[in-house]
C-alpha positions as CSV (number, residue, x, y, z in Angstrom):
1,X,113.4,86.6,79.9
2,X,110.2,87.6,77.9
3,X,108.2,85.9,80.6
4,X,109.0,89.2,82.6
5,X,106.0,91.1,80.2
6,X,103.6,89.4,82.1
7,X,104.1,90.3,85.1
8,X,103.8,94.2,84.3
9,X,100.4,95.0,85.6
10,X,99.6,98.2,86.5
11,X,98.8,97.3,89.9
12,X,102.0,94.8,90.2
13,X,104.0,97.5,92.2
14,X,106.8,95.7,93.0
15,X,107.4,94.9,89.4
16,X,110.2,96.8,89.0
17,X,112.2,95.4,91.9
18,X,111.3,91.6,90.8
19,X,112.3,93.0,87.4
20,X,115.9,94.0,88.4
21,X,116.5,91.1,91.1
22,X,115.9,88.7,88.3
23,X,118.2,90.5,85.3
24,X,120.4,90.2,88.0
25,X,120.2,86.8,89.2
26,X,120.1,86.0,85.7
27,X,123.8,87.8,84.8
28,X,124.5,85.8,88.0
29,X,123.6,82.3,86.2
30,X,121.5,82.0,90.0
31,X,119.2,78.4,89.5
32,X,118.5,77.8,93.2
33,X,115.7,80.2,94.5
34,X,114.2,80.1,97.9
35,X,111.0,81.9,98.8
36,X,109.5,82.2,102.5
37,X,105.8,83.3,102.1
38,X,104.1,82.3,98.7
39,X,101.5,84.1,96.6
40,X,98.2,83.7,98.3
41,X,96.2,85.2,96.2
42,X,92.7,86.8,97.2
43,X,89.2,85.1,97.5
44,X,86.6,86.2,94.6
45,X,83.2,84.7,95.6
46,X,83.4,81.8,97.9
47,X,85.5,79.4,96.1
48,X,87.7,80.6,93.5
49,X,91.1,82.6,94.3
50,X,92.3,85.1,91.9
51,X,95.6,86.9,91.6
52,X,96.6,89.7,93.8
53,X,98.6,92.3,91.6
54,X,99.4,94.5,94.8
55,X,101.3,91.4,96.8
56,X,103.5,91.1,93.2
57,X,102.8,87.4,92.7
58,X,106.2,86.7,94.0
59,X,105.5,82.9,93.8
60,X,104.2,83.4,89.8
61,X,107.2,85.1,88.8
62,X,109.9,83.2,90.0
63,X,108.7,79.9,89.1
64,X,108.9,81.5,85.5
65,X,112.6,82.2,85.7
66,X,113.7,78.8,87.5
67,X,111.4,77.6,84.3
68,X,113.8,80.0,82.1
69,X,117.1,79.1,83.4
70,X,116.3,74.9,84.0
71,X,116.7,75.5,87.8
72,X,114.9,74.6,90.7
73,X,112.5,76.5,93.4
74,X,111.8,76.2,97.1
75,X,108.9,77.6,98.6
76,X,107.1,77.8,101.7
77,X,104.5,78.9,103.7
78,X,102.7,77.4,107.4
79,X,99.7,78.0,105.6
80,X,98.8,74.5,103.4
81,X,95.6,76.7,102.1
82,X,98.2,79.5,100.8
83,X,100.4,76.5,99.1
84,X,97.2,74.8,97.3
85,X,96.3,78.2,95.9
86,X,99.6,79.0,95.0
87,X,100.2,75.6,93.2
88,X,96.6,76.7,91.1
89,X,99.1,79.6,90.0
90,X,101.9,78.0,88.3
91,X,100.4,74.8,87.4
92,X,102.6,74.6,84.4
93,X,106.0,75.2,86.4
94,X,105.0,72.8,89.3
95,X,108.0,70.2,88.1
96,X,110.2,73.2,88.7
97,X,109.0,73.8,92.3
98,X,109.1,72.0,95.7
99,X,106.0,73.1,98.0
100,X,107.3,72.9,102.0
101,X,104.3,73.3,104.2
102,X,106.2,74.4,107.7
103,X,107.4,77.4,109.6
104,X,110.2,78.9,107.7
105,X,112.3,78.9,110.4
106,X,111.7,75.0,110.5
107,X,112.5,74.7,106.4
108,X,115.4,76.9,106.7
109,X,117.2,75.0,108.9
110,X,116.5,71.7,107.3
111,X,117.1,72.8,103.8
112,X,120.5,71.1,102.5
113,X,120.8,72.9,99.6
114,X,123.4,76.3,98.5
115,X,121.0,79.1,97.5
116,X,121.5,81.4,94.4
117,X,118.4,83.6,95.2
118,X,116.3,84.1,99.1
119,X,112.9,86.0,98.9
120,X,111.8,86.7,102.5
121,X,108.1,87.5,102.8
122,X,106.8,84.7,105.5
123,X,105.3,87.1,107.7
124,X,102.5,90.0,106.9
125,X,104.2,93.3,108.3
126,X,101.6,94.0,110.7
127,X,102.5,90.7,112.7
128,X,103.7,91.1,116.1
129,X,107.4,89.8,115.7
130,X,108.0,90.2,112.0
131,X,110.7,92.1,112.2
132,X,112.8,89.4,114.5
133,X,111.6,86.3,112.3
134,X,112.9,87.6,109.4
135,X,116.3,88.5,111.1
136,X,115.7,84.8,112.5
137,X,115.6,84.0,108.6
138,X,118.6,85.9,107.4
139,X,120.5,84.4,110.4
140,X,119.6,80.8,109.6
141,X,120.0,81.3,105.9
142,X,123.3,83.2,105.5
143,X,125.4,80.0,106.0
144,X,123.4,78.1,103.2
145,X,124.1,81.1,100.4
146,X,126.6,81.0,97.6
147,X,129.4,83.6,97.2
148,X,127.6,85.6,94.7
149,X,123.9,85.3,95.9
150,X,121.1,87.5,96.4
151,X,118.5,88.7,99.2
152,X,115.5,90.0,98.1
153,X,113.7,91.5,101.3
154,X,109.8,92.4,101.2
155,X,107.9,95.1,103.3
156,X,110.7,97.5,103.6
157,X,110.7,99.1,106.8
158,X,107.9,97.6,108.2
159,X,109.5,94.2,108.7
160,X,113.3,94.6,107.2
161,X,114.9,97.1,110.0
162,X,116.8,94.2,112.2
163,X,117.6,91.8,109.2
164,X,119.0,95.0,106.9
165,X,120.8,96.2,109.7
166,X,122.4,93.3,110.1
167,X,123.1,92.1,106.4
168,X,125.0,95.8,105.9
169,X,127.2,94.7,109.1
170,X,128.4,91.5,107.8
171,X,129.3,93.7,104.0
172,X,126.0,93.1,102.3
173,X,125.3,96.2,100.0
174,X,122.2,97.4,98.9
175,X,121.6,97.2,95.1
176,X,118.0,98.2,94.9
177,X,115.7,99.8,97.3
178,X,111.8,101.0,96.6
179,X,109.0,101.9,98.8
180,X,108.3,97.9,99.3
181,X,111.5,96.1,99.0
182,X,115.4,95.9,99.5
183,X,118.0,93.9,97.0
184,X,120.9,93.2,99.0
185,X,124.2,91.1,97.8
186,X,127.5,91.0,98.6
């Protein structure tokens, strides 16, 4: 997993959490991942979108594992401008990734496929109702994951109270836990 050295930037603070959920979902042999909110990016100039170190470059990362382990990504995001910009970030993994333009509420329920891996970061923190759409998330999702899978929950606090809550009631632990995220599994 040398592809991980790339990602340590000194302003990539969530590196060390996307670090350990991936040596783990690698131990795990995990090939399906799912991500709800994709790197965006930030606007330089007018035109031209560079990458956002503080916001991890969630979508960057893991389309370099799936890449790694011959397995597949889902990602979406309502925003089709986020999804263009992201696809401009991991040109040379798109074969490994299916875009989904919708709400993720929508994608979630329609996906038909057992997930390995679910990164939940659809909604900015500061949005009115965050904290229920990613419970709405976990509630939708938890049918769809394998028996050995992983949650990786963004914007601790802020938007993970109701869906931790209720992952720890139905015997999810928590394996990893900084300032900005929370690894869950059971």
């Amino acid at each position: 997993m040398n592809f991980l050295k790339n990602y340590k930037h000194p302003k990539n603070i969530r590196f060390e959490s996307f670090k350990l959920a991936l040596t783990e979902a690698y131990k795990r042999n995990h090939k399906i991942l799912v991500e709800t909110g994709v790197s965006r990016g930030r606007k330089k100039f007018w035109f031209f979108t560079k990458i956002n170190w503080k916001d991890g470059m969630s979508t960057m990362i893991f389309s370099d594992f799936v890449k790694e382990v011959d397995g597949h990504m889902y990602s979406c995001d309502i925003n089709n401008k986020n999804i263009t910009n992201a696809k401009k970030f991991v040109k040379n993994n798109l074969n490994f990734i299916t875009f989904i333009n919708d709400d993720s509420l929508n994608f979630l329920n329609s996906l038909n496929q057992k997930i390995d891996f679910l990164y939940l970061d659809s909604l900015d923190a500061q949005v009115e109702g965050a904290n229920e759409h990613q419970l709405n998330e976990i509630k939708i999702a938890l049918p769809k994951l394998k028996k050995n899978s992983l949650i990786l929950l963004d914007d601790k606090g802020a938007k993970t109270k109701l869906s931790a809550s209720y992952l720890l009631d139905k015997n999810y632990k928590i394996i990893n836990e900084t300032n900005e995220q929370l690894l869950l599994s059971q």
